[in-house]
N, C-alpha and C positions, 0 to 999 in steps of 0.2 A: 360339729360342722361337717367332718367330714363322713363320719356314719351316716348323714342324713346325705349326702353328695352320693356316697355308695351304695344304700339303699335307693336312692329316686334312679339312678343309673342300669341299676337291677330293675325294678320295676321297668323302667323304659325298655329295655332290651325283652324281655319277658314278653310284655303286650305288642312288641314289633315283631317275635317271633310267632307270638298266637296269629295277627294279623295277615303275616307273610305264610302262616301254614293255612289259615281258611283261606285266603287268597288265589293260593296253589296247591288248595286240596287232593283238586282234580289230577292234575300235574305227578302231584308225589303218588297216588293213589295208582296214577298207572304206571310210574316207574318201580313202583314197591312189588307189582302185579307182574309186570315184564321179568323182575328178577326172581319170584318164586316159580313163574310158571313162564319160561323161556319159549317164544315163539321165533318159527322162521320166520327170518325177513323176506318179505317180496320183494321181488326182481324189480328192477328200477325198465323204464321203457326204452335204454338205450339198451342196458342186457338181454333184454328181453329179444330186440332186433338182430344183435347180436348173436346172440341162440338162434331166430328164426335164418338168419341168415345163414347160419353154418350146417343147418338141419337142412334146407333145401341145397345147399354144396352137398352134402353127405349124400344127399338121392342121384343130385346129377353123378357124382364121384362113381354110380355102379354102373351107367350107361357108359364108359369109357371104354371098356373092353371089347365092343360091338365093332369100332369101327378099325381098320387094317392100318395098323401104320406102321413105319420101317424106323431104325433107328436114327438115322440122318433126317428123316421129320420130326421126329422129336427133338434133338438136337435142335432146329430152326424153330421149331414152335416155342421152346424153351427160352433162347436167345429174346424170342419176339415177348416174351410174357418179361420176361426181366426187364427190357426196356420198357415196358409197361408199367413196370413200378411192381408188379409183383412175383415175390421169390419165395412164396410155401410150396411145399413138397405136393398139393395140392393143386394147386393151381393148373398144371396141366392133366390130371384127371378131367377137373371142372371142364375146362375148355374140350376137349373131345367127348367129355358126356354131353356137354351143348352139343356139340356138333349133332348127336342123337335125339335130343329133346328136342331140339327148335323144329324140325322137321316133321316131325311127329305131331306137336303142339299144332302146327301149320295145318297140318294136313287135315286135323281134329275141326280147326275153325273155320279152313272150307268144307266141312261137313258138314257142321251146326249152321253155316252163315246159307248154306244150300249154292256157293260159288259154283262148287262142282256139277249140279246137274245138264249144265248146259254139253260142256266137254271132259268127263271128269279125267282120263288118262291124262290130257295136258295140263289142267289145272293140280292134280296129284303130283306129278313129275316137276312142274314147276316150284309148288312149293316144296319136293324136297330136295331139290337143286338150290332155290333160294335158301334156306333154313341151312342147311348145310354151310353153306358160305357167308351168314349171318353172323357166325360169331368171328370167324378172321377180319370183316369188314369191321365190327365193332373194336376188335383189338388193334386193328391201324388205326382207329383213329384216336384210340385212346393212346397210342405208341407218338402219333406226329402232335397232339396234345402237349401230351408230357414233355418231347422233345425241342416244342417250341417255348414251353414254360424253361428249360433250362437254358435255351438262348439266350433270350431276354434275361433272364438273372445272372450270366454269367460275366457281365462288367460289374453289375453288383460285386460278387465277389471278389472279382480277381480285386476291384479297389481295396475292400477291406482284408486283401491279401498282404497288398503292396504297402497299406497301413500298418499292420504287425509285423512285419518283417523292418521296415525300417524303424521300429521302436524298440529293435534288438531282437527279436525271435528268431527261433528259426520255422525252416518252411514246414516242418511235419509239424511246429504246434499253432503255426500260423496259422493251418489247416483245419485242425483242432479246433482252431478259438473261432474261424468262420463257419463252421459247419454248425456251432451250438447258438451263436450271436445271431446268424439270420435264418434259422430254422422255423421263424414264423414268414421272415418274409418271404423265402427261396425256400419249401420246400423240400423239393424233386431237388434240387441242386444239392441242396445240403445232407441230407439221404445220401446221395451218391457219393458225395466229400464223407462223410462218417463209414461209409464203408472202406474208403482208400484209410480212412487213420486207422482202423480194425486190422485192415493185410498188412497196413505198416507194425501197429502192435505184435501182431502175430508172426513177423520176422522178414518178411515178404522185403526185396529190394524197394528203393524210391521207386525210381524207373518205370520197374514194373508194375508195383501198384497204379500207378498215372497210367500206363500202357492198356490196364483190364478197364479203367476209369472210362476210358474213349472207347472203348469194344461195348460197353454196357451200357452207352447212353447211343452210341450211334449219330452225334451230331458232329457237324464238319465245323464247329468254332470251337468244341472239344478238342479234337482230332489236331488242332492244329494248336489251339494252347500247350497240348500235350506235349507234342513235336518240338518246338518254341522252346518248351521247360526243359526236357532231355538233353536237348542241344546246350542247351545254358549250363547244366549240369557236368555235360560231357567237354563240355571248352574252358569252363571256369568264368567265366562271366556274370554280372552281375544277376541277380535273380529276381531283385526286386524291379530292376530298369527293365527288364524280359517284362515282367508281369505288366508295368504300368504300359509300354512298348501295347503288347496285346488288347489290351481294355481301350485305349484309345482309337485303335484300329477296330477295337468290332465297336464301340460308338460310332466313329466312322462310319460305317458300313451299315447302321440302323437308322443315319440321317440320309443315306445315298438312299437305300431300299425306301425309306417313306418320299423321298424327291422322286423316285420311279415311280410308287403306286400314283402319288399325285398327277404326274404327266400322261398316267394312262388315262384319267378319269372323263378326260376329253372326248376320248376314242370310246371310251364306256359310254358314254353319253348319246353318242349317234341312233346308238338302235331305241332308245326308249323315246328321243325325238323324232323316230322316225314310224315310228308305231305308237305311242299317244298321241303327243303333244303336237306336231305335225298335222292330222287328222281334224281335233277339234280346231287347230288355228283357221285351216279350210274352211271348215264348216261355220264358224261367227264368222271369217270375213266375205268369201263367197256367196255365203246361203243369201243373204238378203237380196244380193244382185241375181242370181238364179231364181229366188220367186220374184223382184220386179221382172225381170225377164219373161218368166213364162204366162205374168199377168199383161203384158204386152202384148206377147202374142195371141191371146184367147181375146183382145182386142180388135187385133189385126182380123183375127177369122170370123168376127162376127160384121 
């Protein structure tokens, strides 16, 4: 009985591995292919952007040298790009070779578009006066972007500051733990916290780590949690009653700012009533009185 158990068991296994080999013939056939004769893999289409992306930095990167700048511009152009969210050693080539390209580019597409023939000296000098100044306009706005995303996330945080600190932490792994927990939802915030726990690893005082925190993001509810923390620090006072103290006062301050934009909406309201809606009101309720009217009159005159 049991030879006969053993053998049908054999047999089964046997005809489910022929099955499962013609099955996935094709399958084995090219992974047996891939490992005699090894090909490169192709580039997936993020790397691929990736590359193209870095390949056009690389060109802009040799237009930098062209335009005159002093070190105290660099210095503020640098500042302006960190608060931007970026810190490659690149970054400010990029940004003054634009300054050269855009300009150029400009100048190129009122030639082809034929803007220029009318007046080309002002149309020239305009676009390289605009192009010029294209890329610092694009970098504020991507600087007050950034800057307003870390507003708004910053009661986010500080809560789940005042969360880890009173479940016994302390504040540098408190920091730690909220830079990795909301790094989907904050970002730019959390970036900026992972950099403060990095100058804290690397020896850097509290204080000061906090102090570069508020130079690098440039927001005034930074600036003043900062200030709030040091103090707390510097007196011995509670840290986490500091933290939760702050979070509610910029809640505060985000229910007061949207009661503001609402009370202006009024006053927003006059010019678009005053220039559409105004106009057509006139016109359905007058018009019909001013054509009985003038059909009156053509009455009168006959």
């Amino acid at each position: 009985m049991r030879i006969t158990i053993f053998a049908f068991l054999t047999v089964f296994v046997m005809v489910a591995s022929g099955g499962l080999l013609a099955f996935y013939r094709e399958a084995v056939v090219r992974r047996v292919a891939e490992v005699i004769h090894p090909r490169p893999r192709q580039k997936s289409l993020l790397s691929a952007i990736q590359q193209t992306g870095l390949s056009i930095g690389g060109v802009v990167e040799h237009f930098e040298s062209i335009v005159p700048k002093s070190q105290a511009e660099v210095s503020v152009a640098l500042q302006r790009l960190i608060r931007a969210g970026y810190r490659s050693e690149s970054a400010i080539k990029i940004l003054y070779g634009a300054k050269v390209l855009v300009p150029l580019l400009l100048c190129v597409f009122a030639l082809i578009t034929g803007a220029a023939s009318a007046n080309p000296f002002f149309v020239y000098v305009s676009a390289l006066g605009v192009g010029f100044l294209v890329p610092d306009f694009w970098l504020g706005r991507r600087i007050a972007k950034r800057q307003s995303k870390i507003h708004r996330g910053l009661p986010d945080v500080l809560d789940l500051l005042t969360i880890c600190i009173e479940a016994g932490l302390s504040l540098d792994q408190a920091t730690a733990r909220a830079a990795s927990e909301l790094r989907l939802a904050q970002p730019e915030l959390c970036d900026e916290l992972g950099i403060v726990v990095l100058e804290q690893h690397a020896g850097r005082a509290r204080s000061e780590t906090w102090k570069h925190l508020a130079e690098r993001t440039g927001v005034d509810s930074v600036r003043n949690f900062v200030s709030m923390l040091v103090q707390s620090e510097q007196f011995g006072t509670s840290i986490a009653r500091t933290i939760r103290i702050q979070s509610n006062t910029l809640r505060t301050q985000r229910v007061q700012a949207v009661e503001e934009m609402a009370a202006k909406t009024s006053v927003k309201l006059v010019f678009p009533l005053v220039l559409f809606i105004f106009p057509a009101l006139f016109l359905v309720v007058l018009g019909p009185a001013f054509i009985s009217m003038g059909e009156q009159f053509k009455i009168f005159n006959r």
